[in-house]
C-alpha positions in Angstrom: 163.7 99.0 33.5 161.8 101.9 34.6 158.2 101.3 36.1 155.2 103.7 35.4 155.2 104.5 39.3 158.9 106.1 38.5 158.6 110.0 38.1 154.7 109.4 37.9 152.5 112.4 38.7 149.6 111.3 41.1 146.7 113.2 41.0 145.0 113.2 44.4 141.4 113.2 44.1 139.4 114.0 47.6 136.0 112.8 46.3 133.9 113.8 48.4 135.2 117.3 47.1 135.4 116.5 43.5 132.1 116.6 41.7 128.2 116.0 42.9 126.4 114.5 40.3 123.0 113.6 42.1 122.5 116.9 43.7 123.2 115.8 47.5 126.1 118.7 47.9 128.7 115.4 48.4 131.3 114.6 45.2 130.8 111.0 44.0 132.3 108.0 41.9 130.1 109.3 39.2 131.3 112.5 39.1 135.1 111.6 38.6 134.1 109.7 35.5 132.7 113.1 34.1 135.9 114.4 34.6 138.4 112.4 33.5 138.9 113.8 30.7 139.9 117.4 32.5 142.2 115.1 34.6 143.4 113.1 31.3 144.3 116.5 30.1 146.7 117.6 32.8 149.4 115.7 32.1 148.9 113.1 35.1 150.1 109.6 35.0 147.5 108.1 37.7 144.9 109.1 40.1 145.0 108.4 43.5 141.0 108.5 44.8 140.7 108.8 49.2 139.0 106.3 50.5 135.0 105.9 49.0 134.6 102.4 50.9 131.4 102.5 53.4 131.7 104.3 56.5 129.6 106.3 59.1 131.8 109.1 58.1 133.2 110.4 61.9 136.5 110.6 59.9 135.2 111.1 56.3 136.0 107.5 55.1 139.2 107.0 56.6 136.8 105.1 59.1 136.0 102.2 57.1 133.1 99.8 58.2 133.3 97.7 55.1 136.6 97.3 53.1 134.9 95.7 49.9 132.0 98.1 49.5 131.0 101.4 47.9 129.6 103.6 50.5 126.2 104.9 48.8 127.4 108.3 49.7 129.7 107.9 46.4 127.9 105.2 44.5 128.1 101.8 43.9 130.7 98.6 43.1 129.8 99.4 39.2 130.4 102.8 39.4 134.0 101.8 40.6 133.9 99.3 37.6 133.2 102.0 35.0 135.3 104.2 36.7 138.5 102.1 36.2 137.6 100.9 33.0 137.4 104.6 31.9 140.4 105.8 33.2 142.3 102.8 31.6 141.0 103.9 28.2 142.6 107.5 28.6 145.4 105.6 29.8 145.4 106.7 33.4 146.4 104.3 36.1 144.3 104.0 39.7 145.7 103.9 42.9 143.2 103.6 46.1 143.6 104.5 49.8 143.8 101.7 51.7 143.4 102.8 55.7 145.0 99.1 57.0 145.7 99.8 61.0 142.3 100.5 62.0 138.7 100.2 61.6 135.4 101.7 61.8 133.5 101.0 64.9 130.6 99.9 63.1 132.6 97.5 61.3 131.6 94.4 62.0 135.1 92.8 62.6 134.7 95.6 66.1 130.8 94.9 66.9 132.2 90.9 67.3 135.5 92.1 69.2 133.8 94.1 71.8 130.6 91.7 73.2 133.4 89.3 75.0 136.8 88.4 75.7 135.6 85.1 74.1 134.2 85.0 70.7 136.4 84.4 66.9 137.8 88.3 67.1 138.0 88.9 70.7 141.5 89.4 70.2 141.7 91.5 66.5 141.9 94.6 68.1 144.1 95.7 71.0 142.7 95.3 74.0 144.0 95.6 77.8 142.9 95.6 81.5 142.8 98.9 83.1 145.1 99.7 85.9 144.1 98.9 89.4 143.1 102.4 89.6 141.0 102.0 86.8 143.1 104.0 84.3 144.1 103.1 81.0 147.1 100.3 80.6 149.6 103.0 79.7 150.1 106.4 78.4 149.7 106.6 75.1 147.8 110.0 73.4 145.7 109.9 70.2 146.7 112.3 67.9 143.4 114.1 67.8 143.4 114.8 71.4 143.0 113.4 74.7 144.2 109.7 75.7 144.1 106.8 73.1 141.9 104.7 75.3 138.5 103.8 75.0 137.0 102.2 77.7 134.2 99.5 76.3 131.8 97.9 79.2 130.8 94.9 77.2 134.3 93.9 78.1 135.4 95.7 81.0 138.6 96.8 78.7 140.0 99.7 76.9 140.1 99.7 73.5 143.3 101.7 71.9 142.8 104.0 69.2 145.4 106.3 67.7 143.3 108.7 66.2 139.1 109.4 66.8 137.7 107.3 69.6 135.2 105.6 66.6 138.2 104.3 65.0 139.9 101.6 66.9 143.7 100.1 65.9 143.4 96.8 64.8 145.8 93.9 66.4 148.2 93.2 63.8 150.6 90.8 66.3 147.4 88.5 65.4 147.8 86.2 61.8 144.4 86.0 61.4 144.4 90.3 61.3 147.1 89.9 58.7 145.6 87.6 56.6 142.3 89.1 56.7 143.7 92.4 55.6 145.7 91.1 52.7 142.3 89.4 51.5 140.8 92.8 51.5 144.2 94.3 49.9 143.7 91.4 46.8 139.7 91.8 46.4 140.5 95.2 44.7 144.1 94.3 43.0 141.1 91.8 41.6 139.1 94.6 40.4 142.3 95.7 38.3 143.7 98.7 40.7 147.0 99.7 39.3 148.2 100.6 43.4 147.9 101.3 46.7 148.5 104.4 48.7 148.7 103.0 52.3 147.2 105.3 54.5 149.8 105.2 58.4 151.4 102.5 56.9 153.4 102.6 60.0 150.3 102.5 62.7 150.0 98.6 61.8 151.4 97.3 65.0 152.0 98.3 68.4 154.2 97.7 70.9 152.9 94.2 72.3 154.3 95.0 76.3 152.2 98.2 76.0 155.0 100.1 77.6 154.9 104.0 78.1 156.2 106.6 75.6 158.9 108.8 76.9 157.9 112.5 77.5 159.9 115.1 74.8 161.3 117.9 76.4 159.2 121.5 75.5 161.9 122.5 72.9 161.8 119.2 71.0 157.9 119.4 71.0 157.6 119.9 67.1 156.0 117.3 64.5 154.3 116.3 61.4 150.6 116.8 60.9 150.2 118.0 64.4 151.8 121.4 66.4 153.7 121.8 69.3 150.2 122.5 71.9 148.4 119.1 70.4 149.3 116.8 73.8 150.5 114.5 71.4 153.8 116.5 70.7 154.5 115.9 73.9 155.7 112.4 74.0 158.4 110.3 72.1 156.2 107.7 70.2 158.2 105.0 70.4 155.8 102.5 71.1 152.5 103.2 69.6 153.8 102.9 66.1 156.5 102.2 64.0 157.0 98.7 65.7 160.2 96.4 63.9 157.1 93.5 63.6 155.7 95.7 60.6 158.5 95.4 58.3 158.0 91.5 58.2 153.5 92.9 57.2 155.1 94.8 54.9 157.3 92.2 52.7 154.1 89.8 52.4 152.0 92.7 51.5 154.8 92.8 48.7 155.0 89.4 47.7 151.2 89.7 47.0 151.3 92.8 45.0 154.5 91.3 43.3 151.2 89.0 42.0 149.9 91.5 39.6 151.9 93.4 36.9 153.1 97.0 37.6 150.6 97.1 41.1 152.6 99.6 43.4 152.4 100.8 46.9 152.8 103.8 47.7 153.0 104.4 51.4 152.3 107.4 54.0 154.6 107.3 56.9 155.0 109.5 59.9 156.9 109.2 62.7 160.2 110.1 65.0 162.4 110.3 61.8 160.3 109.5 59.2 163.0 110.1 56.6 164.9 106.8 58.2 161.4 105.0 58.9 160.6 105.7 54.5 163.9 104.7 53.8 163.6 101.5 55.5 160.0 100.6 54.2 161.0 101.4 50.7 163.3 98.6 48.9 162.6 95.6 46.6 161.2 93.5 48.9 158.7 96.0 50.9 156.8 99.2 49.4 157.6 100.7 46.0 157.7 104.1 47.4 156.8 106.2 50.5 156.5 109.8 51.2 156.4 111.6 54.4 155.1 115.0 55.9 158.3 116.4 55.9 157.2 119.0 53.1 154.1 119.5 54.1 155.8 121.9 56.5 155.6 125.7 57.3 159.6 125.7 56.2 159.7 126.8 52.6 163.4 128.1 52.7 165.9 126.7 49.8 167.9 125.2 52.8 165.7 123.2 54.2 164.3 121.6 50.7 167.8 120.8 49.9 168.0 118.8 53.6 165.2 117.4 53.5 165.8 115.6 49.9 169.5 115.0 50.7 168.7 113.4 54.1 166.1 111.2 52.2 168.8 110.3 49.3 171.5 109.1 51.7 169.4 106.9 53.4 167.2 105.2 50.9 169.5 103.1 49.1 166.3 101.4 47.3 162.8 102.1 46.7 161.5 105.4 45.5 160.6 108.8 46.7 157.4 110.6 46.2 157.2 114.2 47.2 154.1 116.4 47.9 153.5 119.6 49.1 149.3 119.8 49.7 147.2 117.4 50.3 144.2 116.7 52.2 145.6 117.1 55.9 147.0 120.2 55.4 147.0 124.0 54.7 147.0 124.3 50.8 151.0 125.0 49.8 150.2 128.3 47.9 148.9 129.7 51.4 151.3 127.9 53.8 154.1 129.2 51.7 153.0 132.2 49.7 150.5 133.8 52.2 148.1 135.8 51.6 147.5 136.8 47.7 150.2 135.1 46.3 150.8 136.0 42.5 149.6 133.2 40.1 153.4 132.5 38.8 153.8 131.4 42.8 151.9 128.5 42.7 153.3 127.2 39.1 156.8 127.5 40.3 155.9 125.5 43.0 154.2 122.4 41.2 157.4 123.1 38.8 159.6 122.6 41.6 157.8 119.5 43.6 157.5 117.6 39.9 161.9 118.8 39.1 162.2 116.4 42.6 163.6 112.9 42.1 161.1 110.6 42.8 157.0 110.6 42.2 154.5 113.3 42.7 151.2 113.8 44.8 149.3 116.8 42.8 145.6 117.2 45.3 143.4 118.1 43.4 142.6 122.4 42.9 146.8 122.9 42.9 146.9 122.8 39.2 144.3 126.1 39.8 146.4 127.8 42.4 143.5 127.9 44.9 144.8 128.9 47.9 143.5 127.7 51.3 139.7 128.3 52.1 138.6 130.6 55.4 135.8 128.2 56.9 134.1 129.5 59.8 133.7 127.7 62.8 129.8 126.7 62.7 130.5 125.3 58.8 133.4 123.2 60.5 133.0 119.2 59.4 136.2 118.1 60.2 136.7 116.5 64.3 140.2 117.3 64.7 139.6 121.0 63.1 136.4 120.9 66.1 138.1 119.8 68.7 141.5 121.9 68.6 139.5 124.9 67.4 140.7 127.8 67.6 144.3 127.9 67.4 143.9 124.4 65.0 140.8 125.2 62.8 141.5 121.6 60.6 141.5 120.2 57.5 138.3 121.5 55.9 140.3 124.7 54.8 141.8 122.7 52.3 138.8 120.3 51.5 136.5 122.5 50.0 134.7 121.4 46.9 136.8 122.0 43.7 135.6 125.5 41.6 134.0 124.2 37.9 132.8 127.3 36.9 131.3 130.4 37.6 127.6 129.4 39.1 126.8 129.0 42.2 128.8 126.7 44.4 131.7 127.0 41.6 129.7 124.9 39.4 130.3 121.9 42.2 126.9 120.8 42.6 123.5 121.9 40.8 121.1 120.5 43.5 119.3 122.8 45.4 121.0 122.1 48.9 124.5 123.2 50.1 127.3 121.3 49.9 128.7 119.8 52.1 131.5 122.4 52.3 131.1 125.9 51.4 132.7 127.2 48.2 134.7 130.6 49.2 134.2 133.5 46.5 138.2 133.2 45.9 138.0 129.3 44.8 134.7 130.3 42.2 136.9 133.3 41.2 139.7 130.4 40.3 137.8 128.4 38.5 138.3 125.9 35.8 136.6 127.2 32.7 137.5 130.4 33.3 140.8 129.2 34.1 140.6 127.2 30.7 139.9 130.3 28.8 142.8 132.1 29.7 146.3 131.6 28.1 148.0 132.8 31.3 146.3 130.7 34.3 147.9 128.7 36.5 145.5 125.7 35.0 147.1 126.0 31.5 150.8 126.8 32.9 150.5 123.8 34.3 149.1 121.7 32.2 152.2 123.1 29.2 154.4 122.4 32.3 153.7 118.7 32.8 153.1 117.7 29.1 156.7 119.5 28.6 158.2 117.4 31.9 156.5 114.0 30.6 159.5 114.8 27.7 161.9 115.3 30.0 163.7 111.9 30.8 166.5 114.2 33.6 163.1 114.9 35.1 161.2 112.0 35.3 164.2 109.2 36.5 167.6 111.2 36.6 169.6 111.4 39.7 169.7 114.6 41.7 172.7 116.3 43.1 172.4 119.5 44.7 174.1 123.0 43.6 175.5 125.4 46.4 173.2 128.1 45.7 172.9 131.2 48.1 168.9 131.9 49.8 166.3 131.9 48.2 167.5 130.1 45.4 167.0 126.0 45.4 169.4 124.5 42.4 170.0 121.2 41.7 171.3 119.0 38.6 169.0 115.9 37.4 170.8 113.4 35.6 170.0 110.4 33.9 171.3 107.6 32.7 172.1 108.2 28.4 170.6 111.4 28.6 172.0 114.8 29.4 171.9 116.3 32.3 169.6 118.8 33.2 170.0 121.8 35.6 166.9 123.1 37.6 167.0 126.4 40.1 164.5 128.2 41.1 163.7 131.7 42.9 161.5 131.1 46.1 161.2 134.7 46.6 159.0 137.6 45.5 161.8 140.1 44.5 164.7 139.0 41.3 167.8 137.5 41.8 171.3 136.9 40.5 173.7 134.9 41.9 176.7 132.7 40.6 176.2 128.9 40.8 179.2 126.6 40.7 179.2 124.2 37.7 182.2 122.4 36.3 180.4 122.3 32.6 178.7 125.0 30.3 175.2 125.4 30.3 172.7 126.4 28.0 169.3 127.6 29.4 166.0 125.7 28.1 162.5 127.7 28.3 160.1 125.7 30.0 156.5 126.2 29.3 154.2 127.3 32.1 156.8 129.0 34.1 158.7 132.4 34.8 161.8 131.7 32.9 164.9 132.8 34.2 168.6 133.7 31.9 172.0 132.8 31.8 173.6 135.9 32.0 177.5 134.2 31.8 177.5 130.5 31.1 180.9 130.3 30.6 182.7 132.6 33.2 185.1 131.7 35.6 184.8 133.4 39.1 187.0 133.5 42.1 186.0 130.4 43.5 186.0 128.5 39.8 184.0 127.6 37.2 180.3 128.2 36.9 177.2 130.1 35.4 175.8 133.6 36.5 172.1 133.5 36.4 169.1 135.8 36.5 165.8 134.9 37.9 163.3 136.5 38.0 160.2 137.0 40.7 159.9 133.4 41.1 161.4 132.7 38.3 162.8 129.1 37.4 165.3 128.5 35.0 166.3 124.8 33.5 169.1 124.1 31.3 171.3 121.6 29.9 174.9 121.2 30.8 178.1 120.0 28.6 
């Protein structure tokens, strides 16, 4: 029996980004209930909403202070309440960030933890003695620069913390941690949240002998959500995450969603081979699904897609994929991949192409508009990492910039007469949604035809995938489901048209898909030199679908 998690679409929604309705320049709980009914009309199955919980904001909520409550940034508890109860009634299910390896330091779990090596949480986070030269216990690097030591007074220790100084790693090796955390985890599967998208699901625990990472030679220095000059490329992080301790976390964290019907997990993992590490957290007995970074990449070539799906397939023999290609870490997929000005049929062939995947789908929120990745300048900079790594890094605000409404000021984003919080670029208002609405040909209504047309599509939602040798740039695969026919999806990742032959042992006959650049069959029945197949046409980015036998 399929599950609605299976083949879902998952609308990201960056709320701080989304819609201010009190005038503050910040997007708010409030403001995605006045929009559900845009979302509603996409096509999605389920929003998932970053984290909203309360939080001094060094990280923009992924620094939680207080897992149970509303930060008044984004509302309240009710406004959550009304929100779900909303999104039910179009029939839209809600997933939450839950950021489970580490903490605010404001939250009070860390303000006990740090006054003494004696106290009930002395030992929930990780804590060691400096060397005897005073240095930190090993060498570990936090991803957003410099060391991933703190050094707190109160106990004459270091604190680890693999990202911002402010947000230190919780000690999972402790049952009272684990416990605590899964009490969190049930307070909103209470509420009635249909799932969880597990922020570094794999930065739970650490290695408990606190012994050094290896160094990586210069030419291996490459990674996921960080580049080769961040320090952190520089080591083999063996030990700081991705510990064999977690897997046995993750199966109770299943046994309690297992509690409520249809609650999935969906979890974000990165590390060393994070293709093995999702295929190992993904089965029956730990997460529902898992997706990586591994396109969220500067690689857009048909080779490496097809690699990077294949390598996933032969090593998840359970669980589920879910595939995205923006979201909000990095630079938006029409810029990373199209560059500068990229023609609107660009960006719907690629959400055609991430939702033709097998598995789930991660949509952010502004892809269904094509908006390509904002130009901040350094002094409207929010984001630390972006700050600190500034300027060959300039962050993640580029693609965090408040969504484009309309046509006013600010893209319709807020009507208060302050700034928000991020500035709106020209392009973005140029993009926006009720003009977009208004015109038959946007990427907004190609996208919406597309989805409502895949939702119909049962190859597309659950079928198996097997890939078609296909010269570059053309990316061609079959999808094929159980009692249904199979469906074949190709698609031109390039700006000029192609023809090419495709091996196939069975006829094909093409199907127009709404919202994208439809390609032809020019021979669906011809045998070539090296056998049977189908000579196709594509277009400029051009996609074709069709059904075979």
């Amino acid at each position: 029996m399929n599950r609605w998690w299976q083949g879902a679409v998952i609308y990201q929604i960056y709320p701080r980004s989304f819609l201010d309705t009190n005038g503050d320049g910040v997007g708010d709980l409030a403001g995605i209930i006045d929009r559900l009914d845009y979302v509603a009309s996409l096509g999605v199955d389920a929003i998932w909403i970053s984290p909203f919980f309360k939080s001094p904001m060094a990280d923009y909520g992924y620094d939680i202070a207080d897992y149970r409550a509303v930060d008044p940034l984004f509302g309240t508890l009710d406004d959550f309440d009304r929100l779900l109860a909303r999104a039910h009634g179009l029939g839209i299910k809600v997933m939450i960030d839950q950021v489970l390896s580490h903490t605010s330091i404001e939250h009070d779990w860390f303000r006990q933890s740090r006054e003494s090596r004696v106290n009930p949480r002395a030992d929930w986070y990780v804590w060691a003695d400096a060397r005897e030269d005073g240095t930190p216990p090993n060498n570990w690097l936090s991803i957003f620069g410099g060391v991933a030591w703190k050094w707190e007074p109160r106990r004459s220790q270091y604190y680890l913390h693999n990202f911002l100084t402010s947000q230190p790693d919780l000690n999972f090796h402790h049952p009272d941690v684990q416990a605590a955390t899964l009490d969190n985890v049930r307070f909103w599967l209470d509420k009635g949240v249909d799932g969880l998208r597990l922020d570094a699901i794999n930065f739970c625990f650490h290695d408990a002998q606190l012994r050094d990472n290896p160094p990586k030679p210069a030419h291996l220095r490459t990674g996921r959500g960080f580049s080769a000059d961040n320090p952190y490329a520089f080591q083999y992080h063996w030990h700081n995450n991705t510990q064999p301790e977690n897997l046995a976390f993750l199966e109770d964290l299943r046994a309690l969603l297992d509690r409520y019907p249809d609650a999935a997990a969906l979890g974000e993992i990165s590390s060393e081979d994070s293709l093995a590490t999702t295929a190992e957290y993904c089965n029956d007995a730990r997460l529902h699904m898992g997706y990586s970074f591994e396109l969220l990449t500067d690689d857009f070539s048909a080779g490496y897609i097809r690699g990077t799906v294949e390598a996933l397939e032969a090593k998840m023999t359970q669980g589920w994929p879910c595939w995205a290609i923006s979201n909000h870490d990095v630079r938006r997929a029409v810029t990373r991949w199209g560059g500068a000005n990229p023609p609107p049929e660009f960006a719907a062939q690629l959400v055609a192409m991430v939702c033709s995947l097998r598995g789930s789908v991660c949509l952010y929120q502004g892809e269904e508009l094509g908006l390509p990745e904002a130009d901040v300048p350094f002094e409207s900079l929010r984001d630390p990492y972006g700050i600190a790594f500034w300027p060959n890094f300039k962050g993640r605000d580029g693609c965090r910039t408040p969504m484009p409404w309309t046509g006013a000021a600010h893209g319709g984003f807020t009507d208060g007469t302050g700034q928000p919080w991020l500035p709106v670029p020209p392009e973005h208002v140029a993009r926006n949604v009720a003009a977009q609405e208004d015109d038959p040909h946007s990427v907004l209504n190609a996208t919406r035809a597309f989805l409502h047309w895949r939702r119909a599509q049962p190859a597309l939602c659950t079928g198996a995938i097997a890939f078609v040798d296909a010269p570059e740039p053309v990316l061609a695969f079959v999808r094929e489901p159980h009692g249904h026919a199979a469906l074949l999806a190709v698609f031109n990742l390039s700006g000029a048209p192609v023809e090419c032959w495709l091996p196939l042992a069975q006829p094909a006959q093409s199907v127009d898909a709404p919202g994208v650049r439809n390609g032809r069959i020019v021979d669906g029945k011809a045998d070539g030199a090296d056998g049977p197949g189908v000579l196709v046409h594509l277009p400029a980015h051009g996609v074709l679908y069709a059904t075979l036998g």
